[in-house]
N, C-alpha and C positions, 0 to 999 in steps of 0.2 A: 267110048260111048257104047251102051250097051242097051237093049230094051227086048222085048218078048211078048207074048202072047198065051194064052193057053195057060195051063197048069204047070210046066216048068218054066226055071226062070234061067237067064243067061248071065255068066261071068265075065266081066268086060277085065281084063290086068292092064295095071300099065306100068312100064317099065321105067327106070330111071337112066335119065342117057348116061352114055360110062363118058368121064375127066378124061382125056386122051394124056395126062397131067399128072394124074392122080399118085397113078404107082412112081411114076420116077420121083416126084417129091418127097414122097415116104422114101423111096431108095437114098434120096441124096439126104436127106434128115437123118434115116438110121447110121448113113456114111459119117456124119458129122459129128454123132453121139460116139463114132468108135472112134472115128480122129481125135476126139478129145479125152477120151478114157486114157487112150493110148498115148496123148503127148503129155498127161496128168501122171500119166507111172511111170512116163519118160523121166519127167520132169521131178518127181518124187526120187527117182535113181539118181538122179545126177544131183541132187538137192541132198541125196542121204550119202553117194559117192563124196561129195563136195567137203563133208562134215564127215567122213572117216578121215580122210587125206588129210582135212585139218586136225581133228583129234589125233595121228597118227604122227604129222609133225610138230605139237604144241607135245607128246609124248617124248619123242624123239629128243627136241629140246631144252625137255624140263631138268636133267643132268647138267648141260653146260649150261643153265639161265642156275640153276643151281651155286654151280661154282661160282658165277659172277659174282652174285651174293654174298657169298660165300668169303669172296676176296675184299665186297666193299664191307663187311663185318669187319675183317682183320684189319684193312686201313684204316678203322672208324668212321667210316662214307656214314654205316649205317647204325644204331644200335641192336641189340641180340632181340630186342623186342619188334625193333624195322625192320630186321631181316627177317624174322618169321613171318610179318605181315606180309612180306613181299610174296614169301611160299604158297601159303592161302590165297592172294590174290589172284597170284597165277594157276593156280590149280579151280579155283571157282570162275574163272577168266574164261578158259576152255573146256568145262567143266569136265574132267578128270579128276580117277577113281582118287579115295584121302591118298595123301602121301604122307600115313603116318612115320614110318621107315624116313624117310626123310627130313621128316622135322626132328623127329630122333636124331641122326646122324648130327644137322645142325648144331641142336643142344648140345650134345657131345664135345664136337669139335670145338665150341665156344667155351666149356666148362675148362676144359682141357687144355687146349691151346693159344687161346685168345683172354680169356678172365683173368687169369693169373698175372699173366704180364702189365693188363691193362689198369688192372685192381691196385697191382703194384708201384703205378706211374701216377695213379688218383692218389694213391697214400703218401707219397713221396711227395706230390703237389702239397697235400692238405697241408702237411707238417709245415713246409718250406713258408708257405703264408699266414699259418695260424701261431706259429711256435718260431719261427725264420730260420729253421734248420731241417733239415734231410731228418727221420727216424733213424734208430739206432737197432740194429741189427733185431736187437729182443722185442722192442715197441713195432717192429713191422710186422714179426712174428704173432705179437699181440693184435695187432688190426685184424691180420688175415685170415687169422683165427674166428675173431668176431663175425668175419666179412662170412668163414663158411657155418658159423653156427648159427645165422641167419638172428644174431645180437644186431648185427648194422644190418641194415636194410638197402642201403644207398651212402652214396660218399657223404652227403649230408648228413645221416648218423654220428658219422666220426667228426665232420667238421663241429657239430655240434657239442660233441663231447671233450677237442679242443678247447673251445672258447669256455670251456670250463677247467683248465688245467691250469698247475703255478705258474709251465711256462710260458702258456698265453697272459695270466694276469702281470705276467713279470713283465714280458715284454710290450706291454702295452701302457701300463702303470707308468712306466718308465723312460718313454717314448719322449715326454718333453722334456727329462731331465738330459737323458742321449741328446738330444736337437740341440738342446744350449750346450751343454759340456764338446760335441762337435762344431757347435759354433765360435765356440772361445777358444779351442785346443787343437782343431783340428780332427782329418778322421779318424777313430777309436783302433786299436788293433783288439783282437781278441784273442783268450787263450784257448784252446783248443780244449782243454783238461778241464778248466779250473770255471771255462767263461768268463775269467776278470779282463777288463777292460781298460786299457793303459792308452795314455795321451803320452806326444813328446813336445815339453816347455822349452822355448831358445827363450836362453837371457841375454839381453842388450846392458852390457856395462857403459856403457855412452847413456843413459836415461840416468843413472846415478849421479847422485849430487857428487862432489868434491872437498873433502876439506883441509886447508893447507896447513894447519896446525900438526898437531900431534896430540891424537882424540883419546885414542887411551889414554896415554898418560895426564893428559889435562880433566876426561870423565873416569877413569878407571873400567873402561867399558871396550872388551874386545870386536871390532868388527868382524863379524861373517863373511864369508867367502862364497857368494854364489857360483852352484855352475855352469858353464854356459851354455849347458842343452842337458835336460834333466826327462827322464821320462818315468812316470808312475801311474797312479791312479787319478779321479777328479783329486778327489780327497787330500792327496800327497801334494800334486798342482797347487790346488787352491791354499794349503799350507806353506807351499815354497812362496807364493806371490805375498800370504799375509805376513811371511819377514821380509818379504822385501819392500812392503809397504810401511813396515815399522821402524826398519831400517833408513826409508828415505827418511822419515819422518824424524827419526831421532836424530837426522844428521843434520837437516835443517834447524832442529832445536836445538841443538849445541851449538852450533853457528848462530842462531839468535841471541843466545845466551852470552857466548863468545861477545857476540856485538855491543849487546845489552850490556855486559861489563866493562865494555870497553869505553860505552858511550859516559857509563855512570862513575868512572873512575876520570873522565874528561871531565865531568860536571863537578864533582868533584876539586879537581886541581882548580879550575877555576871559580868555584865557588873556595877556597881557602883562598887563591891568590887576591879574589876581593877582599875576603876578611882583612887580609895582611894591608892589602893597599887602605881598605878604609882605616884600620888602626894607626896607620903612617900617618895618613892625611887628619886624620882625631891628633894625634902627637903633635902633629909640627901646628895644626890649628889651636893649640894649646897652649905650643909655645911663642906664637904670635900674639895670643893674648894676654900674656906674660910679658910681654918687650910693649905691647902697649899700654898696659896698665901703671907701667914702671915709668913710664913720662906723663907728666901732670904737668895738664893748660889753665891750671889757674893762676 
């Protein structure tokens, strides 16, 4: 409160009472802004500690997770193209520098040690179900040939180019003529050389007729001599069975014939032995009317 009189005047100040409060607030506030700075670049250390150690063991690692791969490539776990994805996963995983050098080395060891055999095992399949034989020394030479001048693309190139071949069209062509010829003859042998295919026929002499005469000389016609386990082609088979079906056949027809003549040389005798009887009984009725007519009842 201030007031005065006269020509000067008076300055009243007034003070503001001090926070007995005040500064330690600000004390414990600015303590709190350093406690947190400092448990923030604690925290940032052990957060970027945390993530070396880890980049540091996913490094350490990536050699033996390598080989793993590496092994399920060779067993076929994986393809050359799963195995590499597997590399790149793992390296974008823990994000670690490229491992160009090691996709390399993969490719490598795939082209080199693992393709070849495997390539070899696919051509060896394809043959065996498309053609039903193994390739032959030259024709696998020829595949793998294709396989490296990037002609085949995949095994399906070759299977494809199978199912255009004589020995795909042969043996499929032919497939129901085999089913039946193995179901009438039994299973086929083959030749190894030649590919001809032979059946073995058993003949059953007990299924032939019999005949008690004496054929030849009665037809002038030699019997054949089947015999009793014959082995050939369909072709030679189905030739053996059509004499022996000709052969039952004509032996039964001789035997009918036989019959027939036998029956017609009966009919025969009997048909004369009536002639005779009725010419007898004509005679003697003849001569009864002869001894009758020779008495007269008048």
């Amino acid at each position: 409160m201030g007031g005065g009189s006269g020509g000067g005047g008076t300055t009243v100040t007034y003070q503001q009472p001090k926070d007995p409060y005040g500064d330690a607030l600000k004390q414990y506030q600015l303590e709190q802004l350093k406690k947190a700075d400092a448990d923030k670049i604690a925290a940032d250390a052990a957060k970027a500690a945390k993530e070396k150690a880890k980049l540091e063991a996913a490094t350490a690692a990536f050699d033996p997770y390598k080989s793993t791969v590496q092994k399920q490539l060779e067993s076929g776990m994986l393809s050359y193209n799963e195995a590499q994805a597997q590399l790149q996963d793992y390296v974008s995983k823990y994000d670690l520098t490229p491992q160009t050098k090691a996709y390399q080395d993969l490719t490598d060891y795939y082209l080199k040690e693992i393709q070849p055999s495997q390539q070899k095992a696919q051509i060896e399949a394809a043959y065996k179900e498309y053609v039903g034989t193994g390739p032959t020394a030259e024709q696998l030479k020829e595949a793998q040939a294709s396989f490296k001048s990037g002609y085949y693309k995949s095994i399906g190139d070759l299977k494809d180019a199978l199912k255009k071949s004589d020995a795909y069209q042969e043996k499929f062509n032919k497939s129901y003529l085999d089913n039946y010829y193995e179901t009438m003859f039994g299973k086929a042998t083959k030749d190894a050389k030649t590919g001809t295919k032979t059946y073995t026929f058993k003949f059953n002499e007990s299924l032939m007729p019999g005949y008690e005469g004496d054929l030849a000389k009665e037809t002038g016609v030699t019997m054949p001599e089947f015999q009793k386990e014959f082995t050939g082609t369909a072709g030679e088979i189905e030739a053996n069975l059509d004499a022996i079906k000709e052969t039952k056949k004509y032996i039964y027809s001789a035997g009918l014939t036989n019959l027939q003549g036998n029956i017609d040389k009966e009919t025969q005798k009997l048909k004369n032995e009536g002639t005779k009887e009725v010419a007898k009984l004509s005679k003697e009725a003849g001569l009864y009317s002869s001894l009758i007519g020779a008495f007269s009842f008048n």
